[in-house]
C-alpha positions, 0 to 999 in steps of 0.5 A: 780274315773273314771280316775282309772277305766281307768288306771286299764283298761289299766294296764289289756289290756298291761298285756294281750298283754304281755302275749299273746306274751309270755313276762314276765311283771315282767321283764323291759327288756321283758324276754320271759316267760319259755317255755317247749323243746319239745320231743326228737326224733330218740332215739335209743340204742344199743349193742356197747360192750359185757358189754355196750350199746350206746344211740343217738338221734336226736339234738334239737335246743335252749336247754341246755342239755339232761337228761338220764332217766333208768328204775327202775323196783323195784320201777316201775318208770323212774329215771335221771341217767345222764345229756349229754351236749347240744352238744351231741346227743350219751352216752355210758352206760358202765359196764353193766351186761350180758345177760341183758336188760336196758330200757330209755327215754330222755328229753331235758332241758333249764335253765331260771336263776336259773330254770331249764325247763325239756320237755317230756320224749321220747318213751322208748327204750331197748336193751339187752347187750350180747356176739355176739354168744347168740340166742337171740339178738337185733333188726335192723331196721323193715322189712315192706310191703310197703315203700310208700303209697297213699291215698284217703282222710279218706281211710285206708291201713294195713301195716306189719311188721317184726321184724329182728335180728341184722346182726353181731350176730354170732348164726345161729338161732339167733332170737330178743329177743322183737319181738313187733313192735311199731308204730308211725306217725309224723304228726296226722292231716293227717294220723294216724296208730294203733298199729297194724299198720293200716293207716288211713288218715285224711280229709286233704291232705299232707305227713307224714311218719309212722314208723314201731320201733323196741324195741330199737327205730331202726325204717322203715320209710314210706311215706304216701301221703293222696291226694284228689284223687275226685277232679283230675285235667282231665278225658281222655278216656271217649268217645263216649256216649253223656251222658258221655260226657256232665257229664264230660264236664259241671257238673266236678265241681259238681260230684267232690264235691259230690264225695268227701263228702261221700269219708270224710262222709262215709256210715255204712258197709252194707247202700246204699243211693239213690239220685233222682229227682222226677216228681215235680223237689224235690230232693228225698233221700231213707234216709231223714234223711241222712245230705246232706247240705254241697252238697245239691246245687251241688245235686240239680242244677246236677239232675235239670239240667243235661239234660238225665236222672240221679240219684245217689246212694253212696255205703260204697265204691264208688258212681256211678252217674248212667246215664240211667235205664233200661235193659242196663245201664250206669254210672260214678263213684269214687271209695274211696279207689282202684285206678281202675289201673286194669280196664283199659277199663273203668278207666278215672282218678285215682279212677274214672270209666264209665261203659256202658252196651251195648246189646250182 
């Protein structure tokens, strides 16, 4: 009995290690298990003749073709009117009926023997076949405010863009028939865009691009880099007050932490946090109920330790570590999302400032 409960154990642990690493246990010679191809991307269609339209995309390793998918507006749904080659990433859809607009999606396949693995349909696009002198037209690719953009962690930005009509129409008020803009990020973990297309960066830092898409999938790509902007490498220009001084050289390590907490855990639109130290050595915080544990120890060993007097208040958009009370005082503070490229007295880094009041 014992001797079979083992032999069932271990037939159970070698069919979970298997299948951990994608292989088929049926299959002697170790088969991988049938895997989905992913998405197709770059797709786009356009205009090639008065009566035709041109699709293409990008290519896709390690499939065995592509499936054409139009759309059907009776039924309301994607159906396969064409199956493309491996080898091929452009179609040409021929006999095409004027002045009218065709809508697809493509997804890539492998074969496994007899089955055939279909992967997911990609964004749809549409374009409009035409005579070259029509008003209305299709688009090239988007017109945009900004073609790169930095950011803070967890800071936002509003990109614009416009939609503008292809260039070889030959009607001077020629304008695209689907002005909409759609837009797209490849990489969600560090920024992601709205539809209206507004960035918003994650808590990690890295590079992406967000694309502005024109109806029929032409595309404006922008870079967006999402940098810890809290955490900068060195201050310059801080000089001469001690306090300053003393803040910068000996507690960096504990006013970039705090500094980049509250950056990623923002306060509500209109809250201000204060931070301080009482006559007892208790750290007092104006909210109590207000999470500070992952900082608590950088709070703690700065207003213990720091030896002028100092406390801290976080607003929604900055925190400022103000350094002396009174009718003139004085602080350094990390600005989240504004760069302080303009206060050129009192910017020290990228998004860091010191302020010093001094009497008239």
């Amino acid at each position: 009995m014992k001797q079979k409960i083992k032999t069932i154990l271990l037939t159970f642990i070698i069919y979970s290690l298997l299948i951990a690493n994608g292989k088929d246990i049926a299959a002697a010679g170790g088969e991988e298990l049938p895997q989905s191809p992913p998405a197709c991307d770059g797709i786009k269609v356009i205009r090639h003749s008065s009566t035709s339209l041109r699709l293409s995309w990008n290519p896709l390793k390690d499939i065995d073709g592509y499936t054409i998918y139009q759309y059907d507006k009776k039924r309301h749904t994607y159906k396969p009117i064409k199956n493309i080659s491996a080898t091929k990433t452009s179609w040409i859809h021929k006999k095409r009926k004027r002045n009218s607009v065709y809508r697809y999606r493509i997804a890539a396949y492998k074969k496994y023997g007899e089955k055939k693995i279909t992967g997911p349909k990609s964004i749809w696009v549409r374009s409009k076949v035409y005579q070259r002198n029509k008003k209305k037209i299709n688009a090239r690719a988007p017109k945009v405010n900004k073609k790169k953009c930095n950011l803070g962690l967890c800071s936002g930005y509003q990109l614009t863009a416009e939609s503008i009509p292809a260039k070889f129409g030959l009607n001077e008020a020629k304008r695209v028939f689907s002005p909409k803009i759609r837009w797209f990020s490849s990489d969600k973990t560090i920024a992601t865009v709205s539809a209206n297309g507004r960035i918003q960066a994650g808590k990690t830092v890295g590079r992406c691009t967000v694309y502005a898409v024109a109806h029929n999938g032409i595309r404006t790509g922008i870079t967006v880099e999402v940098k810890n902007y809290a955490k900068v490498s060195g201050y310059y220009n801080y000089g001469p007050r001690p306090e300053v001084i003393e803040l910068i050289s000996n507690y960096t390590p504990h006013i970039q932490k705090i500094a980049e907490y509250f950056s990623i855990n923002r306060l509500d639109s209109e809250e201000i946090l204060e931070i301080s130290i009482n006559d007892n050595a208790e750290i007092v915080l104006s909210n109590p109920a207000k999470d500070v544990t992952p900082v608590w120890n950088e709070i703690e060993e700065l207003l213990a330790n720091y030896p002028y007097p100092i406390s801290i208040k976080v607003f929604p958009t900055e925190i400022e570590f103000n350094l002396r009370e009174g009718p003139y005082p004085g602080y350094v503070a990390f600005v989240f999302d504004d760069d302080c490229r303009e206060l050129i007295n009192q910017r020290i880094a990228s998004h860091w400032i010191a302020c010093w009041f001094y009497p008239i």
